[in-house]
C-alpha positions in Angstrom: 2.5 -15.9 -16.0 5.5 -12.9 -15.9 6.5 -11.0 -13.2 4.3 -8.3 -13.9 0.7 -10.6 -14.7 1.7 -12.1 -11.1 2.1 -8.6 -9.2 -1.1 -7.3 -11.1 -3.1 -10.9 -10.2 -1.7 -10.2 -6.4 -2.1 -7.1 -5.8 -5.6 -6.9 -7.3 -6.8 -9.5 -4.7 -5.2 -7.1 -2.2 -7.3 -4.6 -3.4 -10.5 -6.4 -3.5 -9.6 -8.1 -0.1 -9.5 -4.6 1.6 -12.2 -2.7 -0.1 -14.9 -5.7 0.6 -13.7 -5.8 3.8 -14.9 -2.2 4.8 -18.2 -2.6 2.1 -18.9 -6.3 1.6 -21.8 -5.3 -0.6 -19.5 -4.1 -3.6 -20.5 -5.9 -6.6 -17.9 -8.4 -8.0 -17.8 -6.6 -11.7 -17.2 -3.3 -9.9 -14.3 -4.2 -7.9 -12.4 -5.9 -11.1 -13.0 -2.3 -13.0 -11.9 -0.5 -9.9 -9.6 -2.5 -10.0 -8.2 -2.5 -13.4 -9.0 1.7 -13.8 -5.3 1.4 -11.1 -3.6 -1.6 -12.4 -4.1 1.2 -16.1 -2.7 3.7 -14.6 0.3 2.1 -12.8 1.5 0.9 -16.1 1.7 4.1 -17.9 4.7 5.1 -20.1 6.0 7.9 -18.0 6.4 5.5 -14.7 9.6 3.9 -14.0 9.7 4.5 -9.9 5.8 5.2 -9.7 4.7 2.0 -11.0 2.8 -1.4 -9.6 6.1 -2.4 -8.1 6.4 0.2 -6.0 2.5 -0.6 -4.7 4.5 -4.3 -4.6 7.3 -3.0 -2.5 5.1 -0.8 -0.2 2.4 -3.9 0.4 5.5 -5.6 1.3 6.3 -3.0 4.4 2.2 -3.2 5.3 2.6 -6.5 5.6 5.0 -6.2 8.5 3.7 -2.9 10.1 -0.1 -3.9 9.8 -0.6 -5.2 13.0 0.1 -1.8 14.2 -2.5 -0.6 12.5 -6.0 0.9 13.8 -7.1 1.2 10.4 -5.4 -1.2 8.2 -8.2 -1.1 5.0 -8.1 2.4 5.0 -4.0 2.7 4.8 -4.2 -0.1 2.1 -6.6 2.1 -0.2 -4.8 5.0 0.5 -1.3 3.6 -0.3 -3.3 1.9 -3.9 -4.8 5.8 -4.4 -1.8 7.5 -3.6 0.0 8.0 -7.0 -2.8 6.9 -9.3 -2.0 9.9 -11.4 1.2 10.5 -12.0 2.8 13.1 -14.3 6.3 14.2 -14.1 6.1 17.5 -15.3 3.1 18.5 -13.1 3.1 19.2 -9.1 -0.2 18.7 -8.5 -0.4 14.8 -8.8 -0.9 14.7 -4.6 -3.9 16.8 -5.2 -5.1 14.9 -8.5 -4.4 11.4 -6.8 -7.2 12.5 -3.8 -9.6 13.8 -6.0 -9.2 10.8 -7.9 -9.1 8.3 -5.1 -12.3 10.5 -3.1 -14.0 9.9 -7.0 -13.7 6.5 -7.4 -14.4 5.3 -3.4 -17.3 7.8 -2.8 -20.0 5.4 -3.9 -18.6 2.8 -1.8 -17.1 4.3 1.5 -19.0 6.8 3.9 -18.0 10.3 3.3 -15.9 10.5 6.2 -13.9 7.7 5.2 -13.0 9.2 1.7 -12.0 12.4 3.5 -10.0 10.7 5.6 -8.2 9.0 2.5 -8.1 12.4 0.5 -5.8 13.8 4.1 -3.6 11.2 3.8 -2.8 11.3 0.3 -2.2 14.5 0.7 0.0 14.1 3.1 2.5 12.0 1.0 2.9 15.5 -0.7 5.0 17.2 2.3 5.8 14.0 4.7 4.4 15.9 7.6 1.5 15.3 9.5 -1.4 17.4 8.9 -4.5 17.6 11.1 -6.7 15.0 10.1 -10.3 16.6 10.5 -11.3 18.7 13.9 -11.6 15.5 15.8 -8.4 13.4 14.7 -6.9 11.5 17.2 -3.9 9.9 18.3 -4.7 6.7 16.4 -5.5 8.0 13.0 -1.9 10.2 13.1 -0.4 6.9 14.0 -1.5 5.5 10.8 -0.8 8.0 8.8 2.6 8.2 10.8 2.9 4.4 9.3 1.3 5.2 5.8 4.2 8.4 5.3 7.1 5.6 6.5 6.2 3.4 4.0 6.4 5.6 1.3 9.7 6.3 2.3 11.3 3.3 3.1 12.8 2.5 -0.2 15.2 5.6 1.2 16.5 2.9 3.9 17.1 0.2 1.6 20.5 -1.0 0.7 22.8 0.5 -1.7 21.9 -1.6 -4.8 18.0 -0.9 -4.2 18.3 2.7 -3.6 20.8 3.2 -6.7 18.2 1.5 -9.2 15.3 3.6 -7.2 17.5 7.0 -7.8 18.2 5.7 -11.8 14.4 5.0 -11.9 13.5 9.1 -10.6 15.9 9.7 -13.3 14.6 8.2 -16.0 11.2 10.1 -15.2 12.4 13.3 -15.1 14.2 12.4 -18.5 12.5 16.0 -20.3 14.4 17.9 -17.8 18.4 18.2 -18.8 21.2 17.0 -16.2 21.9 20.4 -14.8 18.9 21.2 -14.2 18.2 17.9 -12.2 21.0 17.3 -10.6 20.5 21.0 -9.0 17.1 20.1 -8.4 17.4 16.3 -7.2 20.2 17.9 -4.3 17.8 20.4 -3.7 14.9 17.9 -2.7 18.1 15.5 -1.1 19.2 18.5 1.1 15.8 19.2 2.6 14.8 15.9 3.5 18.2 15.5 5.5 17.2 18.7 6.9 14.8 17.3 8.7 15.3 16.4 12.2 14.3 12.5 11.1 13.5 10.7 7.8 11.1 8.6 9.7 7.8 9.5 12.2 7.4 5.9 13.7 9.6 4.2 16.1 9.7 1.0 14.3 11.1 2.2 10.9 13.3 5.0 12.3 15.1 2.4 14.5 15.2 0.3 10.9 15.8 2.0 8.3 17.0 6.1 9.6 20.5 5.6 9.6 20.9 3.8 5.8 18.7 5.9 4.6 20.5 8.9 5.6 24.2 7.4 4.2 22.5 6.5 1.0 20.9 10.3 0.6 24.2 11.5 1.4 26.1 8.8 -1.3 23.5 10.1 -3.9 24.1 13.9 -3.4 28.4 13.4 -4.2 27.2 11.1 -6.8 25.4 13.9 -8.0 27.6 17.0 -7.3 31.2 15.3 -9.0 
């Protein structure tokens, strides 16, 4: 088996593992073409950041954070949803990834629970934390606190990882010419140092804030010389 059949094999247990576990009634047939409808889309021709190995490398991180979790099934379909589609030259693939994931789940997950995933898919869009629904509480901004740090914590990896992460963005963008995305890629570099932290939890901002801030910094010369 290569290193791609193994991630697919894994992480589509993952994903069966967590939807059965909120709706143990799920068929097996329609989990494996749940399933495979992601696993499709992950390994499109325009992904070289966006693909199953970033699911991979983010399943790693909820590994070690789950136990923090109040809703650990929920964060694990939202982080499989999250870029499901993916098009460089659109803005809306937030937007078209919670449609998408509230599409597919809505047979399967109460109404409430697909809303839920559709906020914090959205989410991943500005890195902020929105207001969940009129009743959101401390414990579902918590997740999605988690959910948001994960996404980012390829930002706090070392050098080497970040460099081939950056190359990867690159390559996506490869229809727009390097002027353009250079003045661009410093553009989205500046704002996230702008903010007063990369990270909303505790635990990654004490882990990962301060690398991930040298290696934004490294990138933006990089880009500017």
């Amino acid at each position: 088996m290569d290193g791609l059949s193994q991630i697919e094999t894994e992480l589509g247990k993952l994903f069966e593992w967590h939807l059965t576990a909120i709706n143990n009634a799920i068929e097996p047939a329609i989990l494996k073409a749940l399933w495979q409808d992601i696993d499709m889309r992950y390994n499109e021709s325009q992904r070289a950041y966006h693909s199953l190995q970033h699911i991979q490398q983010l399943f790693t991180q909820f590994e070690q954070i789950k136990h923090h979790l109040n809703e650990p099934h929920i964060i694990a379909l939202a982080l499989f949803y999250h870029d499901v589609i993916y098009e460089p030259t659109r803005s809306d693939n937030e937007l078209k990834s919670a449609e998408y994931a509230v599409d597919s789940l809505s047979p399967y997950l109460t109404a409430e629970q697909c809303q839920y995933i559709y906020a914090l898919i959205m989410m991943t869009a500005s890195h902020q934390i929105a207001d969940i629904d009129e009743g959101s509480d401390k414990a579902r901004k918590s997740d999605a606190a988690y959910l948001l740090d994960m996404d980012l914590s390829i930002l706090g990896a070392s050098w080497p990882e970040y460099e081939q992460y950056a190359q990867a963005v690159r390559q996506e963008y490869a229809h727009i010419s390097n002027i353009d995305y250079r003045v661009g890629r410093i553009a989205v570099l500046t704002g996230l140092l702008a903010h007063p932290t990369l990270y909303l939890t505790d635990y990654y901002y004490a882990r990962l804030e301060e690398q991930a801030r040298e290696n934004i910094k490294r990138e933006i010369i990089l880009l500017a010389s």
